[in-house]
C-alpha positions, 0 to 999 in steps of 0.5 A, a space after each residue: 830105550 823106553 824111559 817110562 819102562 826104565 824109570 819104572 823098573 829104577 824106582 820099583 828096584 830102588 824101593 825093593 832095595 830100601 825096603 828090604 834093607 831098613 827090615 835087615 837093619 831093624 832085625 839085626 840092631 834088634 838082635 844085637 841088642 837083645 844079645 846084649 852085643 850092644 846098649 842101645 845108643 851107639 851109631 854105626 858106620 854103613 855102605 852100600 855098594 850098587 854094581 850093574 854088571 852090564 853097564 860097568 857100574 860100581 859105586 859106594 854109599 857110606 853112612 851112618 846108622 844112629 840109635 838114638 
């Protein structure tokens, strides 16, 4: 295994996925709110599930999203 080129493509994919999930976030409190579904102020339960098929790996993240 080539641990340069592993760590690599770990954090290149992890920075995709914590990019691309704060915008999907912003996007969707943002509607919420201006569909008037919410005020602005409350918080929110979160998960993440990471799985990589070849490796058998699947674990959740739980969480919290705060407005304010």
């Amino acid at each position: 295994m080539d641990e340069e080129a592993f760590n690599t493509s770990m954090r290149k994919f992890l920075k995709m996925v914590g990019v691309s999930s704060q915008k999907e976030i912003e996007m969707a409190v943002q509607k919420a709110i201006a569909d008037g579904r919410i005020g602005g102020g409350e918080s929110f339960p979160a998960k993440v599930t990471l799985e990589i098929e070849g490796v058998q790996l699947k674990v959740d993240f739980n969480g919290e999203i705060r407005l304010q």
